[in-house]
C-alpha positions as CSV (number, residue, x, y, z in Angstrom):
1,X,23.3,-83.2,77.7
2,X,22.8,-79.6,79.0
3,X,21.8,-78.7,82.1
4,X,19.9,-75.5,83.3
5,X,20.0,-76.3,87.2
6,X,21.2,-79.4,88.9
7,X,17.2,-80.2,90.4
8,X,16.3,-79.8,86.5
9,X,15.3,-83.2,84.4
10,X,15.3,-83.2,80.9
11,X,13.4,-85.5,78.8
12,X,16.5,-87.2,77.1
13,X,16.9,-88.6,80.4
14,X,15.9,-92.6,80.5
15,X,16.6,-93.7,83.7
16,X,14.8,-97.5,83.4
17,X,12.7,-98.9,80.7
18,X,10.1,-100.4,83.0
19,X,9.1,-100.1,86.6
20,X,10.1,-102.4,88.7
21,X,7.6,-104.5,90.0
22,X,7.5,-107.0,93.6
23,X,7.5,-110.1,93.3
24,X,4.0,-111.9,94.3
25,X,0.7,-110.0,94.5
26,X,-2.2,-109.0,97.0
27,X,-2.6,-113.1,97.0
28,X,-3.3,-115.2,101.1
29,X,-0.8,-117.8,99.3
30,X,2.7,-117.4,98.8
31,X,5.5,-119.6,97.9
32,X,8.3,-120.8,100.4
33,X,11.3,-122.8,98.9
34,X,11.6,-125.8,101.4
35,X,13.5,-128.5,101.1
36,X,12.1,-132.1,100.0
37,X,11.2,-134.8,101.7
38,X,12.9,-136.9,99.1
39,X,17.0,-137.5,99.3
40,X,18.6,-140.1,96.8
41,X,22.0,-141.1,96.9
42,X,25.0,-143.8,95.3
43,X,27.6,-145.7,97.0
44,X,30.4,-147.6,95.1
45,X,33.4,-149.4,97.2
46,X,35.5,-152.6,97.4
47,X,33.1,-156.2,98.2
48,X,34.3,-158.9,100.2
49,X,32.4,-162.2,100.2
50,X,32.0,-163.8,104.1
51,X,31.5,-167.6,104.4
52,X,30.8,-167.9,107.8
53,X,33.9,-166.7,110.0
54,X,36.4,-164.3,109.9
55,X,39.5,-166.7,108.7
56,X,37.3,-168.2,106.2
57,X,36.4,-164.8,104.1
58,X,40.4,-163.7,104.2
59,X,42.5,-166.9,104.4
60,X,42.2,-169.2,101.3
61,X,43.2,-172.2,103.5
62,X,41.1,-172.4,105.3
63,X,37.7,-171.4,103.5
64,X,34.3,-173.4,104.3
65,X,33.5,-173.7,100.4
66,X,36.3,-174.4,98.0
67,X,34.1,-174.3,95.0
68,X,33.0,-170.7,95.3
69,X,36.5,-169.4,95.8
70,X,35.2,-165.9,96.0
71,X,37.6,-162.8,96.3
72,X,37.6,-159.2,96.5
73,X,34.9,-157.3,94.5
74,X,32.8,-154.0,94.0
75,X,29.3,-152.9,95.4
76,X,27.6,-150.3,93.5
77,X,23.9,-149.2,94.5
78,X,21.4,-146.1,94.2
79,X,18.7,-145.9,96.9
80,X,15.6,-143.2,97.2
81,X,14.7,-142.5,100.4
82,X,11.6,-140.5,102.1
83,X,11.8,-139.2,105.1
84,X,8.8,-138.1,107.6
85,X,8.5,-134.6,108.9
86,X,9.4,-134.3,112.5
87,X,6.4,-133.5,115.2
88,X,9.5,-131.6,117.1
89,X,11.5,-128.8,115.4
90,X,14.7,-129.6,117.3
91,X,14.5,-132.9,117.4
92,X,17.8,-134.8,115.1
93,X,17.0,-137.5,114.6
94,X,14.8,-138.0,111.1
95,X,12.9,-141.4,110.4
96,X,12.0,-142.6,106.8
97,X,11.8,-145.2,104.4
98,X,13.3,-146.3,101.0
99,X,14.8,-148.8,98.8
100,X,17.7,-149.4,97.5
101,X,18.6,-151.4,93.6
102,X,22.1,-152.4,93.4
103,X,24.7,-154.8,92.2
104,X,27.8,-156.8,93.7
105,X,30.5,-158.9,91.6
106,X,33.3,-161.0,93.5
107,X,35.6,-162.3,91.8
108,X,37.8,-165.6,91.7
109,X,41.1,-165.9,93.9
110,X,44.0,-166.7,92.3
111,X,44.7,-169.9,94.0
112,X,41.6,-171.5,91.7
113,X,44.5,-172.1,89.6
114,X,46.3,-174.0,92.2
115,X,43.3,-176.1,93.1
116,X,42.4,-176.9,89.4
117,X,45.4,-177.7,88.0
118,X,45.5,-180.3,91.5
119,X,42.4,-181.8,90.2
120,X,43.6,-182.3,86.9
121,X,46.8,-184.0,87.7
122,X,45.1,-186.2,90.1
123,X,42.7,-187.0,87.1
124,X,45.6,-187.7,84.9
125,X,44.5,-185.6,81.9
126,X,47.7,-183.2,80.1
127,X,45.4,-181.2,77.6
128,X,42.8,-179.2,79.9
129,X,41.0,-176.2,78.9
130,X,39.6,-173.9,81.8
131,X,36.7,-171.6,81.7
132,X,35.5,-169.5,84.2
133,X,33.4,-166.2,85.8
134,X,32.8,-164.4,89.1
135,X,29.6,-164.5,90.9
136,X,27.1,-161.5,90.7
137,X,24.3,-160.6,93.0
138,X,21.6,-158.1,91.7
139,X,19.0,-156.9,94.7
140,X,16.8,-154.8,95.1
141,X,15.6,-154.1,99.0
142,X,13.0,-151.6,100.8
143,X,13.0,-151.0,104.4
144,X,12.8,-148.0,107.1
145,X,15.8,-145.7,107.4
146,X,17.3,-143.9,110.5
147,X,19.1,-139.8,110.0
148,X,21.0,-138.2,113.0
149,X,22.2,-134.9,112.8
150,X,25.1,-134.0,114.8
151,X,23.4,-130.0,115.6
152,X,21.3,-128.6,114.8
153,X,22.2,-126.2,112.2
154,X,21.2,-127.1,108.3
155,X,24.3,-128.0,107.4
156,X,24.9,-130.6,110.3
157,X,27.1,-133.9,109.7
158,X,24.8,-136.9,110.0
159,X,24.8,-140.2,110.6
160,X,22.7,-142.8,108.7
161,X,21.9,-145.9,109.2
162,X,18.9,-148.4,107.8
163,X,18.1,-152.2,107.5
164,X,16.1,-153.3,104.4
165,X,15.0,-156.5,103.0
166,X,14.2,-157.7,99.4
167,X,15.0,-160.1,96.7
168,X,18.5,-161.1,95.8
169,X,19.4,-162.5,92.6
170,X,22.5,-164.0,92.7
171,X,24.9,-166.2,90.3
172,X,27.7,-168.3,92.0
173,X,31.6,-168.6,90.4
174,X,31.3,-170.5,87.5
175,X,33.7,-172.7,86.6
176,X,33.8,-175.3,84.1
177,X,36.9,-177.9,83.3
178,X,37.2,-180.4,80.7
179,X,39.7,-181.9,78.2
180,X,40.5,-180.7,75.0
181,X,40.8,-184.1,73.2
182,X,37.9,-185.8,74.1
183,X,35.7,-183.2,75.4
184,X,35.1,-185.0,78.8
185,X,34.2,-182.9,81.9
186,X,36.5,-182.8,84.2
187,X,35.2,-180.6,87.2
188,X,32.4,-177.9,86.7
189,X,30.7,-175.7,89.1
190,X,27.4,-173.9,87.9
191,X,23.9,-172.0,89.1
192,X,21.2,-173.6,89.9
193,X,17.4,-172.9,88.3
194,X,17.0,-171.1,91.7
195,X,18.6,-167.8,91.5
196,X,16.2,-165.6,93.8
197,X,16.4,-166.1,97.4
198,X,14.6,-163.3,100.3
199,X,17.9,-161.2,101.9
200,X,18.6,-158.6,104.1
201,X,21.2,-155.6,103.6
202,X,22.1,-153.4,106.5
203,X,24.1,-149.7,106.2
204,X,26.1,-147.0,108.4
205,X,27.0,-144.0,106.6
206,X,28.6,-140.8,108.0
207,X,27.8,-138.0,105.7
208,X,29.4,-134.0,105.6
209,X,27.0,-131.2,103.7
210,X,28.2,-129.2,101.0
211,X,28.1,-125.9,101.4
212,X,24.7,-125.2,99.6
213,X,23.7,-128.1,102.1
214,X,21.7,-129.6,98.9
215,X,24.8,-132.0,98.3
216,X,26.3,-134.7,100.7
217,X,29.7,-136.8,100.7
218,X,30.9,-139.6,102.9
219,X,31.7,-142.7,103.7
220,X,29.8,-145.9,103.9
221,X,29.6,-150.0,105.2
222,X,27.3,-152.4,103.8
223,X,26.5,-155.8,104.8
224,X,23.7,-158.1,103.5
225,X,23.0,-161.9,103.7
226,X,20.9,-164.2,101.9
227,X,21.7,-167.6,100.4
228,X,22.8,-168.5,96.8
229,X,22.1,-172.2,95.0
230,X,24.9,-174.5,92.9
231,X,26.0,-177.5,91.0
232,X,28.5,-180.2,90.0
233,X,27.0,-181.4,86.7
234,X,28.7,-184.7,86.0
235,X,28.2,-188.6,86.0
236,X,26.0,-187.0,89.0
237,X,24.3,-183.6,89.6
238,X,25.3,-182.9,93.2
239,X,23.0,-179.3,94.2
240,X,23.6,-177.7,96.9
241,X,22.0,-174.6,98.6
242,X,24.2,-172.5,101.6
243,X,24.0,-169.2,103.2
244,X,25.9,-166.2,101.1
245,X,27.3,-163.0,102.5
246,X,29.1,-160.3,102.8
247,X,30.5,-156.6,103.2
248,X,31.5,-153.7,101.2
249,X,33.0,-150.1,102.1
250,X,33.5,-147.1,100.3
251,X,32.4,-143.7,99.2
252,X,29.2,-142.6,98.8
253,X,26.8,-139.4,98.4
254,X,23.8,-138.0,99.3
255,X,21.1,-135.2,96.8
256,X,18.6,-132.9,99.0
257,X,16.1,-131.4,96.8
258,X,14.3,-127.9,97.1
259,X,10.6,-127.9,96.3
260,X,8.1,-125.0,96.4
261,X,5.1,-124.8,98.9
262,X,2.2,-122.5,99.3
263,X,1.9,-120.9,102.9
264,X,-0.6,-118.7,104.4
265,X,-0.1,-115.3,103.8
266,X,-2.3,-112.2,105.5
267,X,-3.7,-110.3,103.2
268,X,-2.8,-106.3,102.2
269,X,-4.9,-103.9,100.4
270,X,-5.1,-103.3,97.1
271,X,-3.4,-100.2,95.9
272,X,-5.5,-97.2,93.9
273,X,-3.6,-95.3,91.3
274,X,-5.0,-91.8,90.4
275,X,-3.8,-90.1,87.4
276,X,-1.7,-86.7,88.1
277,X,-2.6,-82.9,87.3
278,X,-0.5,-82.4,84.4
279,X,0.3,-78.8,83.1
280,X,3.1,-77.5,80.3
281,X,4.0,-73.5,79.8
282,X,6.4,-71.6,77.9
283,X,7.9,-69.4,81.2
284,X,4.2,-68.3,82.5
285,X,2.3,-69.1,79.4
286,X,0.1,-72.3,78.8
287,X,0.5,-73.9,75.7
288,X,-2.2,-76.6,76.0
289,X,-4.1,-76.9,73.4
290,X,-2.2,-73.9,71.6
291,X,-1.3,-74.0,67.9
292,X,1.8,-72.3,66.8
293,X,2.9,-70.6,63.2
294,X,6.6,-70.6,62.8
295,X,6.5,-67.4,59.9
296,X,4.3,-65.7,62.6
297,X,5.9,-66.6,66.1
298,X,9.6,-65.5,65.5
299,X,10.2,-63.6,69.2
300,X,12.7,-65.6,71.6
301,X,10.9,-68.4,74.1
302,X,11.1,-68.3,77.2
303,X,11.9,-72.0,78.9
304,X,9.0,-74.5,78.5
305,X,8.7,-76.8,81.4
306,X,6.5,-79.7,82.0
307,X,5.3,-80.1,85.5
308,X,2.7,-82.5,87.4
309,X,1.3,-82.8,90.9
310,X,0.4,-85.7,92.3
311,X,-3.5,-86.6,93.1
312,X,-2.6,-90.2,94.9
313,X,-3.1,-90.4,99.1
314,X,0.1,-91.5,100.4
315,X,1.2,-93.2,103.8
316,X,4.8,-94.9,104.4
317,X,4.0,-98.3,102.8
318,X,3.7,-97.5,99.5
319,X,6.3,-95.3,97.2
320,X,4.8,-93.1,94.2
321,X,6.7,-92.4,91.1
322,X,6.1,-91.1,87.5
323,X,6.6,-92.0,84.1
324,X,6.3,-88.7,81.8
325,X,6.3,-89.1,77.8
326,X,6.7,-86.3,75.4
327,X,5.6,-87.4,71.5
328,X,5.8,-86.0,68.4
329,X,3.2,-86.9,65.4
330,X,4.9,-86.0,62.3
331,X,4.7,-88.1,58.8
332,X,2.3,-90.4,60.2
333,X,4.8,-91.3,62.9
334,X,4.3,-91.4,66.7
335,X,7.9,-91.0,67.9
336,X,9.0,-90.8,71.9
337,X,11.5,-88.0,72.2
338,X,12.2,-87.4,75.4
339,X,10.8,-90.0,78.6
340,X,11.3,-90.0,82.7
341,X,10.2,-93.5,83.8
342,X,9.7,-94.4,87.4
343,X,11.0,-91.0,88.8
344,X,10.1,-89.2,92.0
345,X,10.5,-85.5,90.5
346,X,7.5,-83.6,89.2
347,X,8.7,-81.6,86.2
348,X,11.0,-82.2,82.5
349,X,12.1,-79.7,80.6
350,X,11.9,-79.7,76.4
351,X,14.5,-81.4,75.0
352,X,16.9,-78.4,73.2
353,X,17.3,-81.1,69.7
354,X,13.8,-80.5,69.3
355,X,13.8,-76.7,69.5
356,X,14.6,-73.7,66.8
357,X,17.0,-70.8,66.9
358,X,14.1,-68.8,68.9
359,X,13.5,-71.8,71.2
360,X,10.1,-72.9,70.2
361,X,9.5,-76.4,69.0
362,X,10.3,-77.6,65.7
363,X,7.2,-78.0,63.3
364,X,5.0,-80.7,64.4
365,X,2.5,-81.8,66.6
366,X,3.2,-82.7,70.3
367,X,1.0,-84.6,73.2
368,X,2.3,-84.9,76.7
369,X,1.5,-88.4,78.9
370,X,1.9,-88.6,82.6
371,X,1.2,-91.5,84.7
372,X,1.5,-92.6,88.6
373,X,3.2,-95.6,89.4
374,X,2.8,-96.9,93.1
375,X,4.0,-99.8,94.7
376,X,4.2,-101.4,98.2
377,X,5.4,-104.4,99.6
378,X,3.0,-106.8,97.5
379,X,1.6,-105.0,95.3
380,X,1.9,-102.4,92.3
381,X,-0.5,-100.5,90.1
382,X,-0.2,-98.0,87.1
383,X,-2.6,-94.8,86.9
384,X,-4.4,-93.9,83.6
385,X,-2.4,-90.8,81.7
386,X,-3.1,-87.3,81.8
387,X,-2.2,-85.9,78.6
388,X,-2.3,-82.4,77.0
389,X,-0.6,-81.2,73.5
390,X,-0.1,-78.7,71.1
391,X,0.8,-77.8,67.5
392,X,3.0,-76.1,65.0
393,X,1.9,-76.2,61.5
394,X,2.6,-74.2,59.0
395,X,-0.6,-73.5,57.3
396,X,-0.9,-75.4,53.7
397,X,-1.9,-74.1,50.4
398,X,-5.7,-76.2,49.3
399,X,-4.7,-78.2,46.1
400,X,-7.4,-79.4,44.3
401,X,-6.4,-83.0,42.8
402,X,-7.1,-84.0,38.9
403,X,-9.3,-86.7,38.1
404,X,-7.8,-89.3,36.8
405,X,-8.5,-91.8,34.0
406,X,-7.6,-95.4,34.6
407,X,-6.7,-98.1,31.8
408,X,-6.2,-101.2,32.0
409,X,-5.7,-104.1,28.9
410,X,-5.9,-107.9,29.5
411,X,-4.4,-110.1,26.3
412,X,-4.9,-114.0,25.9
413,X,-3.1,-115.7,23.3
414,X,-4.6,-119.0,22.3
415,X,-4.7,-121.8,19.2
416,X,-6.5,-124.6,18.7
417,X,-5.1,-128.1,17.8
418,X,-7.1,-130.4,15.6
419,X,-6.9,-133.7,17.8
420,X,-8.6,-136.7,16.9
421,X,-12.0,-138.0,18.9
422,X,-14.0,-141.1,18.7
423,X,-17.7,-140.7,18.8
424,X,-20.2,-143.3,19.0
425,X,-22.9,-143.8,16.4
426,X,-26.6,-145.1,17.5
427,X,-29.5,-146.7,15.5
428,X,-32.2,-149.0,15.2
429,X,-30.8,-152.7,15.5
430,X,-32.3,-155.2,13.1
431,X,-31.3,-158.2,15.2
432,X,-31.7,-157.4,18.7
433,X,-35.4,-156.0,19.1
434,X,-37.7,-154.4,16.6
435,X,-37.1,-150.2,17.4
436,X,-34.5,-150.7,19.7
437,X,-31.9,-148.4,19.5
438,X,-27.8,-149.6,20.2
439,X,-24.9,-148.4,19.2
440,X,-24.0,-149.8,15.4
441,X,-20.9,-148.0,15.1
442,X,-17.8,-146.0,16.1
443,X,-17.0,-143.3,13.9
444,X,-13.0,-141.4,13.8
445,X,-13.4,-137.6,13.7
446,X,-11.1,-135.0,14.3
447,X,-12.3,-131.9,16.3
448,X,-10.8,-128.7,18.1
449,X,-9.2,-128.3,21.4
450,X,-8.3,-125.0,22.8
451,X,-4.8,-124.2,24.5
452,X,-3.6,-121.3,25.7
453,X,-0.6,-120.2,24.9
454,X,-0.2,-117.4,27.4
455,X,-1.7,-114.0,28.7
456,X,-0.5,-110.3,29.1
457,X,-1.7,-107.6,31.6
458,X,-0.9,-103.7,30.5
459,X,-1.6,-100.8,32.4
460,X,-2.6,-96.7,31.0
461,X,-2.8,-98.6,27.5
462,X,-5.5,-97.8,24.3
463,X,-6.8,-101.0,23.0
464,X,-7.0,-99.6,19.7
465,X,-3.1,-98.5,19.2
466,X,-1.6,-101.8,20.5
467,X,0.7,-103.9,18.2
468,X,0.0,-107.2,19.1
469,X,2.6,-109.0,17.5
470,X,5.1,-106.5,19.8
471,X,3.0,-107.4,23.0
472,X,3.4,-111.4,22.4
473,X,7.1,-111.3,21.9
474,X,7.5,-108.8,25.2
475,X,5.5,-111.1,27.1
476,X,7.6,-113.7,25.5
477,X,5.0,-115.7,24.7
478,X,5.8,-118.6,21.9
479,X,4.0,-120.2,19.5
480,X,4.0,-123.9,19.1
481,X,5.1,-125.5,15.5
482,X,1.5,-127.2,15.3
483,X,-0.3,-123.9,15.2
484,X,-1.6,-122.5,12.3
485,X,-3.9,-119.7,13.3
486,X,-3.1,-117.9,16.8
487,X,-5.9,-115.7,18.5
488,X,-5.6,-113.1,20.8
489,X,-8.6,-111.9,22.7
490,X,-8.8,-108.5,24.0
491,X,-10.2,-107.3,27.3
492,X,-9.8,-103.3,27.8
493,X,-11.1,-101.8,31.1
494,X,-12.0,-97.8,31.4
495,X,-12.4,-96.3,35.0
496,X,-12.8,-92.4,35.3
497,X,-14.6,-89.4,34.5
498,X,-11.6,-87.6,32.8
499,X,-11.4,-90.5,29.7
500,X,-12.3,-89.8,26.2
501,X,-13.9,-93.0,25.5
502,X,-17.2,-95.0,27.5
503,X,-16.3,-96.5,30.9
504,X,-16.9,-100.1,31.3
505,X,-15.5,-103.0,30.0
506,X,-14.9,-104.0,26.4
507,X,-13.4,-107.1,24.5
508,X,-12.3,-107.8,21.1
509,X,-11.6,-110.9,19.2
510,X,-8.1,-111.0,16.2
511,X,-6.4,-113.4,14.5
512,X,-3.4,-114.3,12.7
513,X,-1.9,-116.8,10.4
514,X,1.0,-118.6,11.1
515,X,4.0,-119.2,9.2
516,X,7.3,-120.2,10.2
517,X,6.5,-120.3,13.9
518,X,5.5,-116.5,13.5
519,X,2.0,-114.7,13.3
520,X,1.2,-112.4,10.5
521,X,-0.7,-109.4,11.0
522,X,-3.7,-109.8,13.3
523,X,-7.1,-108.5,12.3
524,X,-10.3,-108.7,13.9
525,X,-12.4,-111.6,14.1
526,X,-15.8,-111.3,12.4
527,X,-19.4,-112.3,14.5
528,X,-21.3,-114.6,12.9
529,X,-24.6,-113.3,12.8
């Protein structure tokens, strides 16, 4: 790109396609990203079922309930939580509520075995077969929940804590013994009918942000308590109903969510855009409006500059810049060649690819557009454009154009095929009523029916020179076995003062007999008078 002087700008230069624009408007809302009252979260850990005391959840010898034998298992829950918006900013502790949907599996301790296999011995059977499954508990709990931030800050460590109640649905071990010879039970352990029961499940979570804050990871106890319904089906159903419970610990996690809310914003004034004083010269000459004769204006150029002055009031909020265009309309085209978007100068010189040896512009016409572009801290608006132009043309010779004569010839091909029709014959019936007339017979006859075979459009034609035979094969246009006479009507069309015949339109009847799936010589079809 050459350079004249290092304040110069040439219109090559495209610094940005668009302005940039602020974000928002002149609005008295705007948008804050705050973070949601909502938090979700997961937990997943080791289960541990408690029967009552310490030594009866760990040691199997000494458990309350030998016919639960429940062992280690899993706890896996989600829970939603809301929490309330503090009347204190400081304050750290949060209060909310949620609920929690989860599900527990314990399963059987090995020494079932050892039992069983007691029980079957003592009930002298050698062929046993035993069947068996782990208790489940499926809840589902609400209840109020307890945050406590360790600082302040956003990304504090927290505690949190929360006791819910619900429904429990749970399914004791099932275990089910009998012999493989004669079917017989020999010790079974089942669920009741009465699987939901009212519980309560209690949690302690410590919790460390991520560092976007939005994501949480810790650790986590859970305990919960309800009461859980069983059987011994046999010679006698024995039911029984006792208190069920237990603990779990393990990892879980915590999701924050960001949300957008309106605030109350103060107002700003609109801006006012004013279009600029735009001038283009060639050294001390104005060109606008000027048209230019390249075999005439053959004398060196001097530098043509484009320059602008601003019309806008400024103060230190708001920042004016320009946006200059130069076009060329040649061939019907509008073409950019050369642009300065969103600049602070005030002047562009001609772009050199556009100028001749003498450094004038190339043939052409040219139009200059200028526009003010403001923006402040809210706001942004675009002036209308200034524009100015010139030309050079090199004068044309006046032509005077020949009239013209249009032709135009439309051909359709067509045959008729004798096909037979019934027609139905009326009279006066002898028998029915005296002048009555019914139908007394149905008579066979064979008439016409027109098909057409196929049509051909020809333009700057004479109707009277055309072979058609020639035109139906170029149009490949065949002619079926059945035919025996083809017709071809033709439609001739005359548009222009410079023709040697009427204007208007004109159509003519031929035919030609057929022989061997080929037409003979067409000639024209007389009018019956």
């Amino acid at each position: 790109m050459m350079s004249f002087a290092s304040h110069h700008v040439y219109a090559q230069d495209n610094v940005s396609a668009t302005c940039t624009n602020p974000a928002g408007g002149c609005d008295t809302i705007a948008i804050e990203k705050k973070v949601s009252p909502w938090r979700i979260g997961g937990f997943l850990g080791p289960a541990f079922a408690f029967c009552g005391s310490w030594e009866n959840t760990f040691n199997s010898n000494k458990y309350r309930d030998k016919s639960r034998f429940n062992g280690v298992g899993y706890n896996a829950l989600l829970n939603a939580d809301y929490f309330f918006k503090n009347k204190k900013e400081n304050n750290r502790f949060q209060f909310g509520v949620g609920g929690v949907a989860g599900l527990q599996t314990f399963f059987l301790r090995k020494d079932l075995d050892t039992f069983l296999e007691r029980i079957i011995a003592s009930e002298g059977y050698s062929q046993a077969v035993i069947k068996k499954g782990a208790s489940e508990d499926h809840y589902l709990a609400v209840g109020p929940v307890l945050n406590f931030n360790f600082t302040g800050k956003p990304r504090s460590p927290y505690l949190e804590a929360s006791v819910r109640g619900g429904i429990f649905r749970t399914t004791p071990a099932a275990i089910f013994v009998y012999d493989r010879v004669t079917g017989n039970n020999i010790y079974s352990v089942t669920a009741s009918e009465k699987r939901y029961h009212a519980g309560l499940l209690a949690t302690l979570g410590f919790f460390v942000p991520s560092k976007n804050g939005l994501w949480a990871w810790g650790v986590e106890a859970i305990g919960f308590r309800t009461k859980v319904n069983y059987i011994f089906p046999g010679a006698t159903i024995y039911p029984f109903e006792r208190k069920h419970g237990g603990f779990s610990g393990g990892i879980a996690m915590r999701r924050k969510f960001i949300r957008d809310v309106p605030v109350k914003k103060e107002p700003t004034p609109a801006l006012i855009c004013v279009a600029p004083d735009l001038d283009i010269k060639m050294g001390q000459t104005s060109m606008k409006g000027m048209i230019y004769n390249p075999l005439r204006d053959t004398t060196q150029a001097d530098t043509i500059k484009i320059t602008w002055k601003s019309n806008s009031v400024l103060d230190s909020t708001k920042t004016e810049t320009f946006t200059a265009r130069i076009h060329q309309l040649n061939g019907g085209m509008d073409k950019v060649i050369g642009q300065v978007v969103c600049q602070k100068q005030n002047e562009m010189l001609w772009p050199a690819e556009y100028l001749n040896r003498f450094g004038r512009p190339l043939d052409g016409q040219y139009y200059v557009t200028v526009q003010s572009n403001q923006t402040s801290a809210c706001a942004s608006c675009v002036s209308e454009a200034s524009t100015t132009g010139f030309s050079v043309v090199i004068p044309d010779t006046v032509q005077i154009a020949k009239e013209i004569c249009f032709k135009q010839c439309y051909l359709e091909v067509y045959a008729y095929k004798m096909i037979s029709s019934k027609r139905v014959v009326y009279g006066k019936s002898p028998t029915t009523c005296v002048g009555c007339i019914c139908p007394v017979d149905t008579v066979t006859k064979k008439v016409p029916k027109y098909y057409l075979l196929g049509t051909v459009k020809l333009d700057h034609c004479e109707a009277s020179a055309l072979n058609l035979n020639d035109e139906i094969a170029k149009g490949n246009i065949k002619i079926p076995a059945w035919a025996k006479t083809v017709y071809t009507a033709v439609e001739s069309t005359v548009i222009g003062n410079n023709c040697n015949e009427p204007q208007g339109k004109t159509k003519k009847n031929y035919k030609a007999a057929v022989r061997k799936g080929k037409a003979g010589t067409f000639e024209p079809v007389q009018q019956k008078k």
